[in-house]
N, C-alpha and C positions, 0 to 999 in steps of 0.2 A: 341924849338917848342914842344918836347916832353913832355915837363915838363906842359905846357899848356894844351895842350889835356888830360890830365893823371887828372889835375887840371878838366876841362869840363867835361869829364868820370865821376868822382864823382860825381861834383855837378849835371850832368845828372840824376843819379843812385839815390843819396839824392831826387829828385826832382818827381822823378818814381814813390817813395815808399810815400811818402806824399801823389799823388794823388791817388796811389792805395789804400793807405791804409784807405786815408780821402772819395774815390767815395764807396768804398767795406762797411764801414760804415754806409754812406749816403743810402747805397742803403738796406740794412740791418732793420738802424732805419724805412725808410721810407714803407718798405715791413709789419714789425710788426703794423706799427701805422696805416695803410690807406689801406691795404690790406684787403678783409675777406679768409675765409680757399678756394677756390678756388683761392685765386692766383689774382682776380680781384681788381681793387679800387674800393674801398666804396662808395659810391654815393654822391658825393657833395663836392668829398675829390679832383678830379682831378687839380684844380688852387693853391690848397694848396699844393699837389707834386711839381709841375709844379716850382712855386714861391721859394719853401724852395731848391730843386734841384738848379735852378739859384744862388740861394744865396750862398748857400757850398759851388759850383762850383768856384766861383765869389772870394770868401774868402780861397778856396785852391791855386789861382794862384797869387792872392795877395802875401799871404804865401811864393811863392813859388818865387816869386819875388824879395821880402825882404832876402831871401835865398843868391841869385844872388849877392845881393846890400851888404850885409855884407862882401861877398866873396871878392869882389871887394876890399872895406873897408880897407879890412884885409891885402889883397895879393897885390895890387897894388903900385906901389913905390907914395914915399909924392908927392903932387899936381897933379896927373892924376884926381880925383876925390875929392873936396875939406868937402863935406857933407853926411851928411847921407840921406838927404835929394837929393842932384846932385846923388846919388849910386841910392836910388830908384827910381827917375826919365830916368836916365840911364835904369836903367835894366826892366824896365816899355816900353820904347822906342824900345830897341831891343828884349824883351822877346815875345812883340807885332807884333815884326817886322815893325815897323812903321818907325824905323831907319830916325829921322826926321836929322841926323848928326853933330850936335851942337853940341856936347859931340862925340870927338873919344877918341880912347884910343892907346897910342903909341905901335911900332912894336913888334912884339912878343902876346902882350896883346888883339889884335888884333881880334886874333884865337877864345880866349876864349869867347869875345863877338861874333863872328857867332857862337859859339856852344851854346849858351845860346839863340841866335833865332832860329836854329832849336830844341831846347829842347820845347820855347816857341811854337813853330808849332806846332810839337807830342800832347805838353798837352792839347794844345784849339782844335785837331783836336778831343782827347780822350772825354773833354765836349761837344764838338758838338756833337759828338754818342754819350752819357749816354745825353743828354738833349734830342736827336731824339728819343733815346728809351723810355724815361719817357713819352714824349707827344706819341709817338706813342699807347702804352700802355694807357693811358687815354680815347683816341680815342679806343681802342680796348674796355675797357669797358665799358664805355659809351653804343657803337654800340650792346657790348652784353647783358647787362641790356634794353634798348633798345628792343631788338629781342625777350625777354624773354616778357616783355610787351607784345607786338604785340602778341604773341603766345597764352599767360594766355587769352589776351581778346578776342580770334578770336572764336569763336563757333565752336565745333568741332577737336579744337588742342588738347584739352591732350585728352590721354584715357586712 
């Protein structure tokens, strides 16, 4: 049993640094390109964040997936998992947690597949806030640009 968990730890930890390292990126490129120096998006730039966010997002858990499925691949004794194609589908299933059960995997091995759905939890939980912040933030400039209008055209705002 230990030897599993020890095995899930890693691939956990592997799976951590991918998304951190591919969101901390994402979040980076997308600051320099669509941002102006106040920190706000650009005007017209908000579905283009929104869109290229999803996508990354979308293609780190794939990634990270595929991760999963190779692991399996590798470590799993002959005929538990007969493809490369049954490993990604497998690790697709439980990473989702969708655990539709057609594909188990025998004792011991078991473990490793619940640790790889709550790995899959954590990282869809991590996209869903960097996707809530991206659109939040859209909406936050939008509303400020916006406000800034309203102000310039009102008679008697600046002085």
């Amino acid at each position: 049993m230990l030897k599993y968990a020890l095995i899930g730890i890693v691939l956990v930890v592997v799976t951590v640094i991918i998304h951190g390292v591919g969101t901390i990126s994402w979040a980076s490129l997308a600051t320099r390109r669509y941002a102006d120096q106040d920190g706000m998006l650009r005007a017209g730039k908000g579905l283009q964040i929104v869109v290229g966010t999803v996508l990354v997002l979308l293609i780190l858990h794939v990634f990270e997936i595929v991760v999963w499925a190779y692991t399996y691949l590798l470590l799993l004794p002959a005929g538990e998992l007969d493809s490369f194609e049954e490993a990604v589908y497998f690790s697709f299933v439980t990473f989702t947690t969708l655990g539709y059960g057609d594909i188990t995997l025998t004792q011991g091995w078991r473990l490793l597949s619940g640790i790889e759905a709550l790995n899959g939890i954590m990282l869809v939980g991590w996209t869903t806030a960097m996707l809530f912040a991206v659109v939040q933030r859209t909406w936050q400039s939008v509303a400020q640009r916006n406000l800034r209008k309203t102000r310039a055209g009102t008679p008697g705002a600046q002085q």
